[in-house]
N, C-alpha and C positions, 0 to 999 in steps of 0.2 A: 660503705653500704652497697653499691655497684657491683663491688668485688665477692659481697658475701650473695650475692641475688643471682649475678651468674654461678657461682658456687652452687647453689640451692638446686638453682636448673637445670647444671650439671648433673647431679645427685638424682635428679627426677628423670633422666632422661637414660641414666646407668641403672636407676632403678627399674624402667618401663623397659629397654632392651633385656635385661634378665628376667624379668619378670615376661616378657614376650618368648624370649626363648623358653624359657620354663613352659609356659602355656606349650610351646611348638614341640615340644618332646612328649612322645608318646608309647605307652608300653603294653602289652598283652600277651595274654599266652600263646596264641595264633594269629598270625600278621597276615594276611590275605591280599596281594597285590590282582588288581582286576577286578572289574564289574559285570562279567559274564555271567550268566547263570549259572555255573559253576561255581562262582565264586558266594554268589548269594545260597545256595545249599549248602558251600561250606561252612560261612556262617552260623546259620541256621545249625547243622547238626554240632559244629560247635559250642553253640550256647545250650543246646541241649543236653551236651555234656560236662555242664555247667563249669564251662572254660570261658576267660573272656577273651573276646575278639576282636578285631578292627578290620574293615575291610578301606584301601586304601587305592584308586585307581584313577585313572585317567578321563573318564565317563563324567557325563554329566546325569547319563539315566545307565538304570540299573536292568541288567537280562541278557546284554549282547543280544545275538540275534532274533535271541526268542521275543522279546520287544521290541523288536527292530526290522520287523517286517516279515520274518519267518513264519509266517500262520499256519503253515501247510506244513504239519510236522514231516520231519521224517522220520516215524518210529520205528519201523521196520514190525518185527514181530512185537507186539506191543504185552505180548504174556511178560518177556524179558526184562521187561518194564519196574521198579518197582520203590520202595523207602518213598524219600521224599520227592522223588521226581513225579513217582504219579499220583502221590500228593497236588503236586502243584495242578496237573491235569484233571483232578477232579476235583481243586479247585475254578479249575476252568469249567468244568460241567457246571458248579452250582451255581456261577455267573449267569451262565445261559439258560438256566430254570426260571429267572426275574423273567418279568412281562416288559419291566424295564432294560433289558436288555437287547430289546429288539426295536431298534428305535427308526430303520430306514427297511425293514420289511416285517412280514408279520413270518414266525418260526415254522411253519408250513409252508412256505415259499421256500426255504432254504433247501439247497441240493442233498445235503450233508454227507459229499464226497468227502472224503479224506485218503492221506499216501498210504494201505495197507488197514485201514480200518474206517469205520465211521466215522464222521467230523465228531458228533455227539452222541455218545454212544450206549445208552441206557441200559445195558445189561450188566456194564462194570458200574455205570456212575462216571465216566472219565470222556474228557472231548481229545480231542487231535487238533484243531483247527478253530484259531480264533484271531480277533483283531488285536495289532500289536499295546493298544491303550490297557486292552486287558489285561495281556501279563504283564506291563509291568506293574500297575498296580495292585497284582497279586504277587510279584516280587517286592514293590514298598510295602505291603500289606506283612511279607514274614520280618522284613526289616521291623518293621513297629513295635510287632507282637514279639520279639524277643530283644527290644531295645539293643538294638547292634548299632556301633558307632561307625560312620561311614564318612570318610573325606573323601568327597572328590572333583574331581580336576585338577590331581594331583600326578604331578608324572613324575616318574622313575628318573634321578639324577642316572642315566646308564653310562659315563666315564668313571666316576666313582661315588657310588650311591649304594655301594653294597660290603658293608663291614664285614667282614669273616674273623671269626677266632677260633684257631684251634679247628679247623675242618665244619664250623658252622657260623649261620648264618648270625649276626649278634645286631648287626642296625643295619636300613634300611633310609635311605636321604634323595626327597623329592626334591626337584629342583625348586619348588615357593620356600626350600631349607628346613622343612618338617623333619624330623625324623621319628621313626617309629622302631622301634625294640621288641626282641619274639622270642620265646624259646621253641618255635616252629613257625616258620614261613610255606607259606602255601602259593606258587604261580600259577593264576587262575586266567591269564590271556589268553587271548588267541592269538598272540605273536612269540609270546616267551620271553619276554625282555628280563625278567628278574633272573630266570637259571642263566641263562647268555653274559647277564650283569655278574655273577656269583662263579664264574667259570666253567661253567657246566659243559660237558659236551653233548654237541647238536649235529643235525641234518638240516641242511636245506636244499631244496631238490628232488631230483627220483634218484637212486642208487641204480646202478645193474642187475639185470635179472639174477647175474652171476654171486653176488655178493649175498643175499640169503637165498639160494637158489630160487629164486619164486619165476613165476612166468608173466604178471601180466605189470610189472614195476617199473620196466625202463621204459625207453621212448616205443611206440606201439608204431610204426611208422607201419598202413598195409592194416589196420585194424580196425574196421568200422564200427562202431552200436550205436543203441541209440538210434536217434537220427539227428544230432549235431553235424553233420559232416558234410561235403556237397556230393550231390546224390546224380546230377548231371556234371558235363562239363564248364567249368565260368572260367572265361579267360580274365589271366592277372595283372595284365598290361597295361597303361595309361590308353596307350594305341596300341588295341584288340593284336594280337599276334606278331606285333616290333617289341623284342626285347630291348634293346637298345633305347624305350622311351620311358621307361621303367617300370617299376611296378606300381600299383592304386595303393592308399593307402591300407597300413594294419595288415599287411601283406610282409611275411618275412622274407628275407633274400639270402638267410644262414642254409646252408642246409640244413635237415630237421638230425639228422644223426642218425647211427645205425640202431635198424630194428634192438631191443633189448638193452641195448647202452644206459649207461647213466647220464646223468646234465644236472644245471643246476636250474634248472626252468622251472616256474611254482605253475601249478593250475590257477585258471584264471576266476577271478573274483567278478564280481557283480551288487548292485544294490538289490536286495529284497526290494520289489517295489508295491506300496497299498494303494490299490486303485479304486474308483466308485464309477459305477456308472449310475447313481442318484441324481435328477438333476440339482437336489437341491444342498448334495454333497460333494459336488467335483467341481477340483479346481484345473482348468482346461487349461494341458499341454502349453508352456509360455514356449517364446523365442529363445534360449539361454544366451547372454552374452559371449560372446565367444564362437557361436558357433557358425558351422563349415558345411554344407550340405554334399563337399567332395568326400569327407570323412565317410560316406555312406555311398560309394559309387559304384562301393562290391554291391552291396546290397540290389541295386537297380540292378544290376546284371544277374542277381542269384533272383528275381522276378521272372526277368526275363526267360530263364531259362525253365521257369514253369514251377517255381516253389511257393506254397502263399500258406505255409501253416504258421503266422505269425501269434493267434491267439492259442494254441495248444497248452501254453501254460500261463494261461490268467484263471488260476485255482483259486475256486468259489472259497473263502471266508464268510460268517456272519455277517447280516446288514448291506449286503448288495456291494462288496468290496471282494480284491483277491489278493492272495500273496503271488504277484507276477514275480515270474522263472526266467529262466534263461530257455529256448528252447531254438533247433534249427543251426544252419549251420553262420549264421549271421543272425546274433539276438542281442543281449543284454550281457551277456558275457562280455569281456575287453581284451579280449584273449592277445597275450605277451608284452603287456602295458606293466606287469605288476613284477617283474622278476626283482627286484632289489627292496621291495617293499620290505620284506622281514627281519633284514638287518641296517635298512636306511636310518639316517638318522629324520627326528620327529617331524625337520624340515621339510625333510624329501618324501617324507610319506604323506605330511599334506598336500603336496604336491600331485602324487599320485591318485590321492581320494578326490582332488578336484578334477584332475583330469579324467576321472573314471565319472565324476557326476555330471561334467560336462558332457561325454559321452554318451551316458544315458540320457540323460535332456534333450542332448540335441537327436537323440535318436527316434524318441516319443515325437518330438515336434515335428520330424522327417516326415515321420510316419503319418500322423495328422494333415501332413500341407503340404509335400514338396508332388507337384502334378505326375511327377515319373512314378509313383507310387500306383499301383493299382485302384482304382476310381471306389470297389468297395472296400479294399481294406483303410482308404483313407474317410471312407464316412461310418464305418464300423469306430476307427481307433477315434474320432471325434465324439463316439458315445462315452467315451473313458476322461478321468482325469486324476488327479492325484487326492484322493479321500481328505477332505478339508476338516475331517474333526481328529485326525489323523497327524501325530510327532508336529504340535503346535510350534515350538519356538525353533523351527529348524523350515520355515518356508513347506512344510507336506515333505519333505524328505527326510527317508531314515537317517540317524544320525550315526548307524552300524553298518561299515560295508562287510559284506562275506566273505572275512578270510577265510575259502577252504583250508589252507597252511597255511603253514609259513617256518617255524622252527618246529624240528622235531628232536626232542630229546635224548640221547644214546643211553640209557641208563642200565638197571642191572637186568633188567629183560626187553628183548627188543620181540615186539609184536610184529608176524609176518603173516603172509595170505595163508602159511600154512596152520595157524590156530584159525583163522578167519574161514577158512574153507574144510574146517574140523579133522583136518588130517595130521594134529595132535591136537591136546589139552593144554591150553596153559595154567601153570603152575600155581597154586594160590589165586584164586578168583576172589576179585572183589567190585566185581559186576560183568555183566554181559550185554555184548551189540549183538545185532540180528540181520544191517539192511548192507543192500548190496555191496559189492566192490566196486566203488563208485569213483570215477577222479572225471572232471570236466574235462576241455582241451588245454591245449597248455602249449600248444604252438598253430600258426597258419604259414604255411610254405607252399612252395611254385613245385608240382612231383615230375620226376622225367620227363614224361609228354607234354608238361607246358601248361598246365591247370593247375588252379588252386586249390588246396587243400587242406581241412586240419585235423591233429593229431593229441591223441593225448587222450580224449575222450573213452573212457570206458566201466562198462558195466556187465559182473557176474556175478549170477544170482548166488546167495547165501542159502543153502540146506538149509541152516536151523541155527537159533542162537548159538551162539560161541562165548567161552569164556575169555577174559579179562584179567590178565594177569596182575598181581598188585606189585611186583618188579619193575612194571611198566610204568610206574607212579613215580618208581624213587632213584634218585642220582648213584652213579658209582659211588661208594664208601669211601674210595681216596678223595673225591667229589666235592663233597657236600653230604655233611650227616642230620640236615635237619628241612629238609625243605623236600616238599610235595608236589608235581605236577599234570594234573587232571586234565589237562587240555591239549597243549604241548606235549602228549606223552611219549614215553620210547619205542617207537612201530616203525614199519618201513612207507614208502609213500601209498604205496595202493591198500597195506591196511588199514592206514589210516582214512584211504577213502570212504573206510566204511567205519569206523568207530566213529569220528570227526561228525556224529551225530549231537542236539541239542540234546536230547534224552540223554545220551551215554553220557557228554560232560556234567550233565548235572549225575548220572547216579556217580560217576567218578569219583566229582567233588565230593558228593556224600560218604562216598570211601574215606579220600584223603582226608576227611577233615577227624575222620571216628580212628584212622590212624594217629594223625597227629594229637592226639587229646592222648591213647595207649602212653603214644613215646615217650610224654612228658608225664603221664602217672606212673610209668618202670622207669625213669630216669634213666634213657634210652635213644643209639641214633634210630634212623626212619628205618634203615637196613635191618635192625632188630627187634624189631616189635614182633611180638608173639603170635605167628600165624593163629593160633586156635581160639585166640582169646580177641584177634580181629575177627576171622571168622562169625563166633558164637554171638557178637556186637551187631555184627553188620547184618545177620538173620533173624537177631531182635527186633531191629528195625525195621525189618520187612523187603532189605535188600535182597535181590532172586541173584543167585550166586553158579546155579549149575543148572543146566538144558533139560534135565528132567522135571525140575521143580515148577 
């Protein structure tokens, strides 16, 4: 009897492990790794072309940036704009038409600045500019409405979690042991782990001006804009003018490399930060554990030497909040904290994410309380605090830091400043950027004369919309014949400064997904899908494709 009972439980427990496995296997016709906004338009135009999908990511909330504290779009020219991306944006307008949506001021008090256009803009119907609770809830909102299946906080097994058969992609395997099956996969990151998983080739880094000839790519060493940069002398010394005591913290001692050169140094990241100054919405600047008020000893010296535009980028959002920037040559940026993030493993990038939040924290509360601080800009930043109806189960902080990079993908066309600066067309368009040539700094060094300085920092202006090559989307052919990527795409660093817009990732995704849908109705790799018949799709839908239109 014993013997037949453990038998039985046996039988129950081989049953439930196959039957769990069965559950954990998963298949679609477009497998979507990431929860960027990208990813949820690809989705979305996905289902639209009544293909099923799964979107499959590491996220606990869905938008990337654009929920994640980016209020302050950067659209650049926003005609360029167009399909479901500026869907989503006038989905944002008709949020802010409720009476109910103005719940910490009344809509006549609001600035309605926005980056290159009006926050809310009544003429199109479309806003620029809103609180991160917003979109995403009009990201769960397309999720709903076209019943799209979404695991997430699921991460990419990246040792081996990427099947290939035959030059495509065939499973996909998260480390919880899920696996998911595609006859196209779509990598919707902002890191690129699945092409990287899949063998793909990448860029991490700036390349050489020399390598597609461009001019503003490599290290900019001697190039100021903006105004990131120090604009007086600040010595970088523990003790003022003794080299020998060393350098203050977050201070490099590499040299920065010759003008124009390539490296493999990423531009530096930052958290979007949503701030209130409502009293009865702000949660006031804490102490952070950890922190070090020497980590911030440049900063008392870049005071001293007569700099105080600290608030220059606390951009007005909705309801008495901003999407705070990086701004100045000592902000919110972490400038050369992040170089190994894009191919660390998941470990070390927590690692880095803490230390960058640490950083920001402790810099808020610097700023708040430490008395070397200038007397008004510490009773100014004590009007502020972190919007308390604002990314609830994450303590008021984003739970998306701003990868500007991180991998760039080499694929069958490589996007360069010279389509970005219109001094060609790229080939097959299947959407268009408009906003500058933009890349943060991406290093701080000691220059000849014994000053600190940083580099990397740069911005030239964009003539006019540019096209978007849809080569730029898809792996070499020996590569990889079935996989898309809209975020990660193949450009060099400084074009990317300017694509690497929320706007372009989503019209991107909306490309790549109305590709992938083509390939698998011509039974077909990505490299052959029929320019005219992507085209003629993506004009249906309202994708703006060329600088005249």
């Amino acid at each position: 009897m014993k013997r037949s009972v453990t038998a039985f439980l046996h039988s129950i427990l081989v049953l439930s492990l196959f039957t769990c496995r069965q559950q954990r296997a998963y298949k679609a016709d477009i497998i979507i790794y990431g929860g960027t906004s990208a990813a949820v338009i690809a989705a979305v135009q996905a289902a639209r072309m009544q293909h099923s999908v799964v979107i499959v990511c590491p996220d606990r909330h869905l938008g990337g940036l654009t929920s994640g504290g980016l209020g302050w779009t950067d659209g650049g020219n926003t005609v360029a704009i167009g399909g479901l991306a500026r869907e989503f944006y006038e989905r944002v307008y008709d949020h802010y038409q409720k009476a109910d949506a103005w719940k910490w001021q009344k809509r006549d008090e609001f600035s309605n600045r926005g980056q290159g256009a009006k926050a809310l803009n009544d003429d199109d119907r479309s806003a620029w500019t809103f609180e991160p609770h917003v979109a995403e809830a009009i990201f769960d909102d397309f999720i709903r409405e076209y019943d799209i299946m979404v695991h997430r906080d699921e991460w990419l097994d990246r040792a081996s979690g990427v099947k290939i058969v035959d030059g495509r992609i065939s499973t996909i395997r998260v480390l919880s042991g899920a696996e998911f099956s595609g006859k196209m996969f779509i990598d919707a990151t902002y890191e690129g782990d699945l092409l990287a998983t899949a063998g793909v080739s990448y860029h991490v880094g700036r390349e050489a001006n020399s390598v597609y000839n461009e001019t503003w790519n490599g290290v900019q060493t001697g190039i100021l804009h903006h105004a990131h940069y120090f604009s007086a002398p600040v010595d970088p010394y523990i003790v003022p003018g003794d080299l020998s005591s060393g350098l203050l913290p977050r201070i490099s001692a590499d040299p920065p490399g010759e003008y124009g050169s390539g490296d493999a140094r990423v531009q530096a990241y930052c958290y979007r930060l949503c701030l209130s100054n409502h009293p009865d919405n702000r949660v006031p600047f804490a102490r952070p554990q950890g922190y070090d008020p020497w980590q911030y000893e440049l900063l008392v010296r870049t005071f001293a030497a007569g700099w105080r535009d600290v608030f220059a980028k606390f951009d007005d959002i909705p309801n008495r909040k901003t999407d705070t920037n990086n701004h100045g040559p000592f902000s919110t940026d972490n400038i050369g904290m992040n170089y190994d993030y894009p191919e660390a493993s998941y470990e070390r990038r927590a690692e880095i994410l803490h230390e960058h939040q640490l950083y920001q924290q402790g810099l808020l509360y610097f700023l708040a309380h430490d008395e070397r601080v200038p007397a008004d800009i510490r009773e100014r930043m004590n009007e502020w605090g972190l919007a308390k109806d604002e990314f609830l189960d994450n303590d008021h902080w984003p739970q998306q830091i701003y990868v500007r990079e991180a991998r760039r993908m080499i694929g069958d066309n490589v996007m360069t400043e010279h389509d970005v600066l219109g001094r060609r067309q790229a080939p097959r368009p299947v959407g268009m950027g408009s906003y500058t040539l933009d890349s943060h700094n991406v290093q701080r060094y000691v220059t000849p004369d014994g000053a600190v300085q940083n580099e990397g920092d740069i911005g030239v202006k964009v003539a006019a919309p540019y096209r978007i090559s849809y080569g730029s989307l898809v792996p070499k052919r020996e590569e990889c014949q079935n996989l898309l990527v809209p975020v990660c795409i193949s450009c060099s660093h400084i074009a990317f400064g300017s694509i690497r817009m929320e706007p372009v990732f989503m019209i991107l995704g909306q490309s790549a997904a109305t590709a992938a849908a083509l390939a698998i109705e011509d039974d077909c790799a990505v490299q052959d899908v029929a320019y005219d018949k992507l085209e003629k799709r993506l004009v249906a839908d309202q994708q703006r494709l060329h600088p005249a239109e």
